[in-house]
C-alpha positions in Angstrom: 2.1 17.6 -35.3 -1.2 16.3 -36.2 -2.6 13.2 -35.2 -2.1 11.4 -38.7 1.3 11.9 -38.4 1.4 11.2 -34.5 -0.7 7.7 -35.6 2.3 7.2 -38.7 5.0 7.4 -35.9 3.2 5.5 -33.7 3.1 2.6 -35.8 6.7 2.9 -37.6 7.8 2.9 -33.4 5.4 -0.2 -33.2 6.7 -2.1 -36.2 10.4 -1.3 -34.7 9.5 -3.1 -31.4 8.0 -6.0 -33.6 11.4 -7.8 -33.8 12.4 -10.6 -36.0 10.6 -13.4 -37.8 9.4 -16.0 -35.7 8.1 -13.5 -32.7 5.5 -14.8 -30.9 1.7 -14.2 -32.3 0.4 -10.7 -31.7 -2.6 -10.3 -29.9 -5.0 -7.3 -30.4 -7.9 -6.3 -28.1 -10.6 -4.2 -29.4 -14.7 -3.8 -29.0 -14.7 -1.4 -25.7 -13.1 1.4 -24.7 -9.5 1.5 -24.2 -8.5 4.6 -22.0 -4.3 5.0 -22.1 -4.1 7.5 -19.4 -1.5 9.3 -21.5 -1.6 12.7 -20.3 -3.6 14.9 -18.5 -7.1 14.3 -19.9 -8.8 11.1 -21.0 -7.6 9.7 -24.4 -9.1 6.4 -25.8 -8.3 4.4 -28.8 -10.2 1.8 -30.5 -7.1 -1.1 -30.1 -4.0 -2.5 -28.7 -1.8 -4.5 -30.1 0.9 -6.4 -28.1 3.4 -8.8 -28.9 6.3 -10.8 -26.7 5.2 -9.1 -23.5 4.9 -5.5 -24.9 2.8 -3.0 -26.6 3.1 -2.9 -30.2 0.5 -0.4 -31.3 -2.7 1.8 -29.9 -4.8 3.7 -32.1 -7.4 2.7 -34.5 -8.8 -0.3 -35.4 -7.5 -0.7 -39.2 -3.9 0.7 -38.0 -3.7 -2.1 -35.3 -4.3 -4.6 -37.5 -2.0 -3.9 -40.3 0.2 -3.6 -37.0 -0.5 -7.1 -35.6 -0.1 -9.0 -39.1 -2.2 -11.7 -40.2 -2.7 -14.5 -37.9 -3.3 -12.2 -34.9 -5.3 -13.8 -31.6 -8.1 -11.0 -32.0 -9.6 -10.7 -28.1 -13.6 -8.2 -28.1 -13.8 -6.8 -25.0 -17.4 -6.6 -25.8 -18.1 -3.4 -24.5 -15.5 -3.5 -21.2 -13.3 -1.0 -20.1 -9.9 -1.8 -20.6 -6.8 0.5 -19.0 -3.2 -0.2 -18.0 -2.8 -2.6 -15.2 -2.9 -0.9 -11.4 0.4 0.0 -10.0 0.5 -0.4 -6.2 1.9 2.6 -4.7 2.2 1.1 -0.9 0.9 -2.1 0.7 2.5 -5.3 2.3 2.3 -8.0 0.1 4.7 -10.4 2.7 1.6 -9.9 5.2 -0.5 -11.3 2.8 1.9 -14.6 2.9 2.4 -14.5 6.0 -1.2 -13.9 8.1 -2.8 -17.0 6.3 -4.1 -19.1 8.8 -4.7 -16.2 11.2 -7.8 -15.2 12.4 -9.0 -12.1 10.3 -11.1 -9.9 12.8 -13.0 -7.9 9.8 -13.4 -11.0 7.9 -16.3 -12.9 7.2 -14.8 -15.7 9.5 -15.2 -14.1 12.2 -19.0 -13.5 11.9 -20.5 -9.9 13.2 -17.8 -8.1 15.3 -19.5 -5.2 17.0 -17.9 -5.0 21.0 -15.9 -6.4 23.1 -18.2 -9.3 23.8 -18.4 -10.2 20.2 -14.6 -9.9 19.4 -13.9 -12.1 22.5 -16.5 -14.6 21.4 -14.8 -14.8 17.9 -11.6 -15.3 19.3 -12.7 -17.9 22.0 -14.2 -19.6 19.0 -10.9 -19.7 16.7 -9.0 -20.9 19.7 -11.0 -23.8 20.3 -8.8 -25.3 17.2 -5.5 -24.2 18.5 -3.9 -26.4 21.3 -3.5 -24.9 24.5 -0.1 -23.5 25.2 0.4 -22.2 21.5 -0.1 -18.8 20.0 -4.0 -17.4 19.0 -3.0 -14.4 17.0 -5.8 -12.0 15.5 -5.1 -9.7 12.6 -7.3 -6.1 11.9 -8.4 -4.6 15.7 -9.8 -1.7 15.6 -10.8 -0.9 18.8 -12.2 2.3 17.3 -15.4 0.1 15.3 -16.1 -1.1 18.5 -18.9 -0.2 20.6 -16.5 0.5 23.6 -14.3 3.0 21.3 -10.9 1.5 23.7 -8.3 -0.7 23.6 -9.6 -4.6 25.3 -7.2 -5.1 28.1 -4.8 -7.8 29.4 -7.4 -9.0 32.4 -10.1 -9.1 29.6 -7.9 -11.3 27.3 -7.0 -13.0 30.5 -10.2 -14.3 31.8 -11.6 -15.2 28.0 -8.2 -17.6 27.3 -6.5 -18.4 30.5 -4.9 -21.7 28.2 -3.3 -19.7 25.4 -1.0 -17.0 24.4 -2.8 -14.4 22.4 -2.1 -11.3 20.4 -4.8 -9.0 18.7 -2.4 -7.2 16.6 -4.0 -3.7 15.0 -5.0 -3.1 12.0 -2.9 0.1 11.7 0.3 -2.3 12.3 1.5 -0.3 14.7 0.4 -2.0 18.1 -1.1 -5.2 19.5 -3.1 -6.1 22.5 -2.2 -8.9 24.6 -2.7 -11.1 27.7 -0.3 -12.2 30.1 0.9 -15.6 28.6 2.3 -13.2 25.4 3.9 -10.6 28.1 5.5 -13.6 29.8 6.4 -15.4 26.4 8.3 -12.4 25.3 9.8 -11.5 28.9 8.1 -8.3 29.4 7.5 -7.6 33.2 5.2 -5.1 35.2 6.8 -2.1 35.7 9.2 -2.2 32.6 9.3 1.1 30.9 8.7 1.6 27.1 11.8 1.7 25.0 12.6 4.4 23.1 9.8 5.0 20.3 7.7 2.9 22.0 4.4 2.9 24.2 2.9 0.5 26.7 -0.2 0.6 28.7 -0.1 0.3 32.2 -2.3 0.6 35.2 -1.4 3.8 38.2 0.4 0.3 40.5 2.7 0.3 36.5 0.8 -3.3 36.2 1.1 -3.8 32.1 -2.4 -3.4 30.7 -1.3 -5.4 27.4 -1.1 -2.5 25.0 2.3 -2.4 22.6 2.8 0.1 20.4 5.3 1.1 17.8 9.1 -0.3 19.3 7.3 -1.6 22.0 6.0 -4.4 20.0 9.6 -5.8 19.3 9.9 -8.5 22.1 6.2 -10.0 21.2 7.2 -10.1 17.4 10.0 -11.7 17.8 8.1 -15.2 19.5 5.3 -14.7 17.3 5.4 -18.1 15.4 6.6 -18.0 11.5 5.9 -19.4 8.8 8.4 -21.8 7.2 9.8 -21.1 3.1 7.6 -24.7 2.5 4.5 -22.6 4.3 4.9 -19.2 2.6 5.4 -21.3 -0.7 1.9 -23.0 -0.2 0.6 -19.4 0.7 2.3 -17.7 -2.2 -0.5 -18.3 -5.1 -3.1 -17.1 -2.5 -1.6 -13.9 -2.1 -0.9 -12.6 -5.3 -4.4 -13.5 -6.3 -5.5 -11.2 -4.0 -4.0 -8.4 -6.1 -4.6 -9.6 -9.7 -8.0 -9.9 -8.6 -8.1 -6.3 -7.9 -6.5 -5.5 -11.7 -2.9 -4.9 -9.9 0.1 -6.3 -12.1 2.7 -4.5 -10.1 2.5 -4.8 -6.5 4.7 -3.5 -3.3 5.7 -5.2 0.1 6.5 -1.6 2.0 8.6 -3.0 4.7 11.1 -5.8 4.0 12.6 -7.9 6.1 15.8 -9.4 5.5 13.4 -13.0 5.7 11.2 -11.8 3.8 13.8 -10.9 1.1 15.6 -14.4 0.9 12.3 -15.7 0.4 10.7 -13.4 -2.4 13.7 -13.6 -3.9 14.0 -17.5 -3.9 13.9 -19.8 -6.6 10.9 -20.9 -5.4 9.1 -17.9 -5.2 10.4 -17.0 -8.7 9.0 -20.0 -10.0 5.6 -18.9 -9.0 5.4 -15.6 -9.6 2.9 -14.0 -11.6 3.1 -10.1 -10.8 5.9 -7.4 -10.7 6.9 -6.9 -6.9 8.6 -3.8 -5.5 10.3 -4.6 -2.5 11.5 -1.6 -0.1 14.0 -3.1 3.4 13.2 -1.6 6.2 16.1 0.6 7.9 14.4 -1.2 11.7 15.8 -4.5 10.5 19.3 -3.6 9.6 20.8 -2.8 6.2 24.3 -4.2 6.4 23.1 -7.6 4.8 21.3 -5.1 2.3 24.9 -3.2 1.9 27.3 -5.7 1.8 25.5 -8.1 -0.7 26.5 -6.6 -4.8 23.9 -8.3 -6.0 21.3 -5.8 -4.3 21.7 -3.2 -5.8 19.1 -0.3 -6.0 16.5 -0.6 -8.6 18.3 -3.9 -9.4 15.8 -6.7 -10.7 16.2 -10.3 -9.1 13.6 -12.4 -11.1 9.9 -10.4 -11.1 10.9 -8.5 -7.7 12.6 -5.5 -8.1 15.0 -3.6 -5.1 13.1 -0.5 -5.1 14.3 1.5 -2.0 15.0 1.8 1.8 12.2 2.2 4.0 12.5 4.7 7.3 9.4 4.9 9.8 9.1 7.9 11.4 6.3 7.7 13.5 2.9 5.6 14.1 -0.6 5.6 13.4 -2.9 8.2 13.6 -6.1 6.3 14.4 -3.9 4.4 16.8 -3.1 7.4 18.3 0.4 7.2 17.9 1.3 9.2 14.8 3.7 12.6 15.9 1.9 15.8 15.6 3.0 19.8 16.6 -0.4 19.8 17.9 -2.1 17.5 20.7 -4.8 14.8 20.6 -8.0 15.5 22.1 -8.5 12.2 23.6 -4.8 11.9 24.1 -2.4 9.0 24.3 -3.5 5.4 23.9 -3.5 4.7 27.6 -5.8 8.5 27.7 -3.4 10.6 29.1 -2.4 14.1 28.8 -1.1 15.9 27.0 0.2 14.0 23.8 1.1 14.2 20.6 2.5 11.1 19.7 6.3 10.8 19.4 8.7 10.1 17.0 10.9 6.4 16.5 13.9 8.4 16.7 15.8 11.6 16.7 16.9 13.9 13.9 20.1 12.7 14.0 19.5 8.9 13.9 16.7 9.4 11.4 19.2 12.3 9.1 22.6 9.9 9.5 20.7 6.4 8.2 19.1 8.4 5.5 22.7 9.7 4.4 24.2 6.0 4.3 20.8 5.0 2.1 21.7 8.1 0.1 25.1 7.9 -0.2 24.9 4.4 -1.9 21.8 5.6 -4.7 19.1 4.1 -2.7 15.4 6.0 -3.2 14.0 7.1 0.4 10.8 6.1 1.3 9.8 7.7 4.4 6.6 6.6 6.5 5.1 9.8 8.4 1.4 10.2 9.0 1.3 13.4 11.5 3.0 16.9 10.6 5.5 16.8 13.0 7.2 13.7 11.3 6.8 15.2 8.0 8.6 18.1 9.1 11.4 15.5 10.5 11.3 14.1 7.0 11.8 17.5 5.1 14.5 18.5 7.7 16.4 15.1 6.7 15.9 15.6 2.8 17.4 19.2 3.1 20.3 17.8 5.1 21.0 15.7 2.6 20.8 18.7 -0.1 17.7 17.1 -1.9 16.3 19.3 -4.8 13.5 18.6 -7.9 16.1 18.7 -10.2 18.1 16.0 -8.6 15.1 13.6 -9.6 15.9 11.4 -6.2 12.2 11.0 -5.8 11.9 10.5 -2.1 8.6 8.8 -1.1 6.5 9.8 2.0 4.6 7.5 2.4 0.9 8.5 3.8 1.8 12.0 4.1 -1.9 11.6 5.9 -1.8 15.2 7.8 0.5 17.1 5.5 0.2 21.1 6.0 0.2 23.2 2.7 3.7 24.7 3.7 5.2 20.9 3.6 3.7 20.9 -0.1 5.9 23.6 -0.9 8.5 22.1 0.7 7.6 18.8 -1.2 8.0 20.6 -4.8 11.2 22.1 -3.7 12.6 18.5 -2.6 11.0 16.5 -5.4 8.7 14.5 -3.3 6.3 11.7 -4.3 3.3 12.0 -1.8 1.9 8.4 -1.2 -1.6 9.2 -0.2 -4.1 7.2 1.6 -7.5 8.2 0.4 -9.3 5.2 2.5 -8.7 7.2 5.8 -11.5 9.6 5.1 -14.2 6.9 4.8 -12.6 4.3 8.2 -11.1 6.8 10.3 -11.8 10.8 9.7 -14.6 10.2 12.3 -11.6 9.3 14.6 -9.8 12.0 13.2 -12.1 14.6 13.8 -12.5 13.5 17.4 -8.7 14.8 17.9 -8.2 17.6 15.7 -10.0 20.2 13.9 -11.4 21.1 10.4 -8.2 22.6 9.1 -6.6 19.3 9.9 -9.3 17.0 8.9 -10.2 18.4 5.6 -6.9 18.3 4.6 -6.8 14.5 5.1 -4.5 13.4 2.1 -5.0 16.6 0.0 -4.9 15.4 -3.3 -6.4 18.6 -5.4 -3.7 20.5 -3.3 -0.6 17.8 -4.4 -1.4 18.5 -7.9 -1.5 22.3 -7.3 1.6 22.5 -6.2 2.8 20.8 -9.0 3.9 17.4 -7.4 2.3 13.8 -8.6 0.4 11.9 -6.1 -0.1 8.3 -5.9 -3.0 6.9 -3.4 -2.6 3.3 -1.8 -4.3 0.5 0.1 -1.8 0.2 2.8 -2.9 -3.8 3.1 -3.7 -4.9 5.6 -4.7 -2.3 7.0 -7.2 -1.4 4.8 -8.3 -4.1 2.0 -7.2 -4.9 -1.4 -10.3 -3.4 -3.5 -9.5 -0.7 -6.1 -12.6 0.1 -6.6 -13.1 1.5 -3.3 -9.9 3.6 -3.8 -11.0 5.2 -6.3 -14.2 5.9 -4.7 -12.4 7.2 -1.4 -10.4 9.5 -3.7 -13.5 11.0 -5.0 -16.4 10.8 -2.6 -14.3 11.9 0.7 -17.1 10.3 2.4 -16.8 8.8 6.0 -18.8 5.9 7.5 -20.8 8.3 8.8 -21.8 10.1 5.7 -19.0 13.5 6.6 -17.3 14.8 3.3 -13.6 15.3 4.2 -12.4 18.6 2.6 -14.8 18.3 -0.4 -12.4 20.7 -2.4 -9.9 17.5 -2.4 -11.7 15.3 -4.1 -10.8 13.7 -7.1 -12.2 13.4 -10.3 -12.3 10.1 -11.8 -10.0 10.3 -14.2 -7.4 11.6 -11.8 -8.3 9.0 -9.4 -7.7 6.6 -12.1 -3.9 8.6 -12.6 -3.4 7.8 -8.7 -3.4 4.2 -9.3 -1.5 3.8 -12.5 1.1 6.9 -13.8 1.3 8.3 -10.4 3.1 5.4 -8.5 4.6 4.6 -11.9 6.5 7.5 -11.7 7.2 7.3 -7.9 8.8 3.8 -8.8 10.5 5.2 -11.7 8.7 3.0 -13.8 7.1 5.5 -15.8 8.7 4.4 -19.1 7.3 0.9 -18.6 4.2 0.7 -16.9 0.8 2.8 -15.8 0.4 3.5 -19.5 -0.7 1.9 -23.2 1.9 3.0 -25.1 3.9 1.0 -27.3 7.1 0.3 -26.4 5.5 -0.5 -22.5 5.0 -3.8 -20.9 1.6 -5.1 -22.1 -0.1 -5.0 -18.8 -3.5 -4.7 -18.9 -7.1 -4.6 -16.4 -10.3 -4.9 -17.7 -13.6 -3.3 -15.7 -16.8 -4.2 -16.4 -17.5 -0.2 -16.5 -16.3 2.7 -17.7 -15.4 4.3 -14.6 -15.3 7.6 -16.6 -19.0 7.4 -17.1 -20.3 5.9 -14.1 -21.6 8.2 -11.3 -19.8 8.5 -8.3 -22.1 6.2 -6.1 -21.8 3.7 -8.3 -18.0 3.5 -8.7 -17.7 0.7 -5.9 -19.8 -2.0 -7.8 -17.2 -1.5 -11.0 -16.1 -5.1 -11.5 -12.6 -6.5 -12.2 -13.0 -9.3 -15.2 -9.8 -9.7 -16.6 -5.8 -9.3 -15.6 -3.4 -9.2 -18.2 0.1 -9.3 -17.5 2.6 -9.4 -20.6 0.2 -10.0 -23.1 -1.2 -13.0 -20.8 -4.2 -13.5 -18.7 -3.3 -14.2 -15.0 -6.7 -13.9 -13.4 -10.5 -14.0 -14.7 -13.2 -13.6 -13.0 -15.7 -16.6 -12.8 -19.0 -16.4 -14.8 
């Protein structure tokens, strides 16, 4: 079929979807390119035309406007880059409610953070404004852009705020630091053993160090102060910005709580929200609220947030040293010793039996695992649950950060989605390479690979524990360039344009939203970002300082940057 009749289809589709007399005005953007990241190369077309929230038309100029009918709102991109609006294939977005008002350790708040001194200093300095007695909590440690490269200790913390209870949580968001009013506050004693999953730090005498990691971190969370519905409300407008700013018109919140549900799902949250939210409830919360209410029902819509899937953990962080590997860390466990390779949340059985319950009732599996070891946990579990391509389940793994080229076999056979984490090789493949080799470094989220075996990859943020900037993802995915100028596994870069299919029809399709989204296409939701670059044609180096300008969400602009 040639492309006059493709363009005749197109448009009899587009006048279809048009609807009755007395639809709103259409709205056609032209003047720039327009790159629909339809297929597997780049295609542009001179406009798009949308109309009551959808596409209507994308093809030529002269076509869109016999499409759009006369009183259009005509919008010249003058020369920007305009592409369907960023899907968010894993991040937090109920962190981003809930840390405001904490102090941000890799923010600009908290001035130059470069050792221990300095991080104590900028704590000591946001405490002087919280009474003494009450919590001083600290978001993004990384003990590992320190000069000291180890975890600040309880007697440190100690001697720096005797008054308050503090927690330096990490920025992988799976462990904390704190001093001995926290311990106390959450009933944790010297001598008391790490549950199951978990990992303290604790001197030879067993005297608690402050270090929680992973379960271990369950008593402090549960006295960390919250906010109230009125505070997350006030938050709300705040957080979402965060990701329209960065072109995202469908974001994720990766680990649920039942909380953070009933709140995302209120009225008043409806009321005020701009974006498409994917919401997945974590299995470490409980699902029988999930379970025994009908009206959540999997990839049932409640307002603008849709139940996407259950989430399972099944082991930590790897620059946290607390992801599971068949393989041990060179610099061992987070307290140093030896010999470790991290451990996983749970056994095979607990992990496989909650995973057949999810199953059973038609809920998609996401499945956080960062090391090898947990992957293969996660593959044993899909194939106990008779898992195949064909069924089109689409389990998730999220991070899927030191998958080995067997598991991506194994991940073609299953029907995996691989969420991959491009970021890590600019913060952390330093760290990385000071535990494990090349073979396992350079095949740091191996996204050439993914494709090669057939499977479609999607690369994420993981907010907070990396920032919001898509830019920068893209720039991860095809630079492979850590802070110290090391290329991860160069044959694993990206090219933009696949970079670009990372962000939009890649979790699209993880999300089963690739009839809706992550594409210009008529019939799909008219989401739209606009760069003030073609990232296409702009070299590699210069990807970063691409600019967002515009967010379009249904036809509508939600964000614009100030001139």
């Amino acid at each position: 079929m040639n492309k006059d009749i493709l363009a005749t289809v197109g448009l009899w589709l587009a006048l279809a979807l048009a609807g009755p007399a007395g639809a709103q005005t259409a709205t056609l953007w032209r003047g720039g390119p327009i790159l629909t990241m339809a297929g597997d190369a780049p295609q542009t077309v001179e406009a798009v035309v949308a109309r009551d929230g959808r596409i209507l038309f994308a093809g030529s100029l002269a076509a869109a406007r016999k499409a759009a009918g006369a009183g259009a709102l005509e919008h010249d991109l003058a020369g920007k880059t305009l592409l369907p609006g960023f899907v968010d294939a894993h991040s937090h977005f109920a962190l981003a409610v809930q840390e405001a008002g904490r102090l941000n350790l890799a923010g600009p708040e908290a001035g130059p953070i470069t050792d221990n001194a300095s991080l104590i200093a900028a704590v000591r300095r946001f405490a002087a404004n919280v009474p003494k007695g009450q919590w001083v909590v600290a978001t993004r440690y990384d003990q590992e852009a320190l000069a000291e490269k180890r975890y600040i200790t309880r007697a440190e913390l100690d001697a720096a705020l005797p008054d308050h209870k503090v927690a330096l949580l990490h920025v992988s968001g799976h462990g904390m630091v704190v001093n001995s009013r926290a311990l106390d506050a959450a009933g944790l004693a010297d001598g008391q053993p790490a549950p199951e999953g978990g990992v303290v730090t604790a001197d030879a005498q067993g005297r608690l160090t402050g270090g929680l990691f992973e379960t271990a971190m369950g008593p402090v969370n549960a006295v960390l102060p919250q906010k109230t519905a009125a505070d997350k409300l006030a938050a709300l407008d705040d957080a979402q910005d965060l990701y329209l700013r960065e072109g995202f018109t469908f974001a994720q919140d990766a680990a649920t709580s039942p909380a953070d549900l009933a709140f995302l799902t209120s009225q008043g949250a409806r009321g005020k929200l701009k974006l498409d939210l994917a919401v997945l409830p974590l299995s470490l919360t409980g699902l029988d609220e999930l379970y025994a209410n009908p009206a959540l029902r999997p990839h049932a819509w409640l307002g603008r947030v849709k139940l996407q899937g259950v989430k399972f953990i099944l082991d930590g962080s790897p620059q946290a040293r607390t992801a599971f590997f068949t393989r041990d860390y060179a610099r061992g466990a987070p307290d140093g010793s030896h010999p470790w390779r991290g451990r996983p949340l749970a056994g095979d059985a607990q992990v496989q039996a909650m995973m057949k319950e999810a199953h059973a009732r038609g809920w998609q599996i996401f499945v956080h695992a960062n090391g090898d070891a947990a992957i293969d946990m996660a593959v044993h579990a899909f194939d106990a649950l008779g898992i195949k391509a064909a069924d089109d389940r689409r389990p998730i793994v999220i991070h899927s950060q030191f998958v080995r080229p067997d598991q991506l076999r194994d991940y073609a056979r299953i029907g995996v989605g691989p969420a991959l984490f491009s970021n890590h090789t600019f913060y952390w493949a330093d760290v990385h390479r000071s535990n494990f080799g090349p073979e396992v470094t350079d095949f740091i989220s191996p996204f050439a690979a993914a494709r090669a075996a057939g499977l479609t990859p999607s690369n994420h943020s993981d907010y907070p524990v990396t920032s919001l900037d898509t830019r920068f993802q893209l720039w991860t995915a095809m630079a492979r360039t850590s802070r110290t100028g090391v290329v991860s596994g160069p044959g694993q870069r990206e090219s933009a344009y696949r970079a670009l299919q990372a962000l939009t029809t890649g979790p699209a399709w993880q999300t089963f939203e690739e009839t809706r989204r992550g594409r210009i296409a008529p019939g799909l939701l008219a989401d739209f970002v606009v760069l003030d670059r073609n990232p296409l044609t702009t070299p590699v180096a210069s990807i970063r300082d691409i600019a967002v300008t515009e967010t379009i969400k249904e036809g509508k602009t939600v964000w614009r940057r100030a001139k």
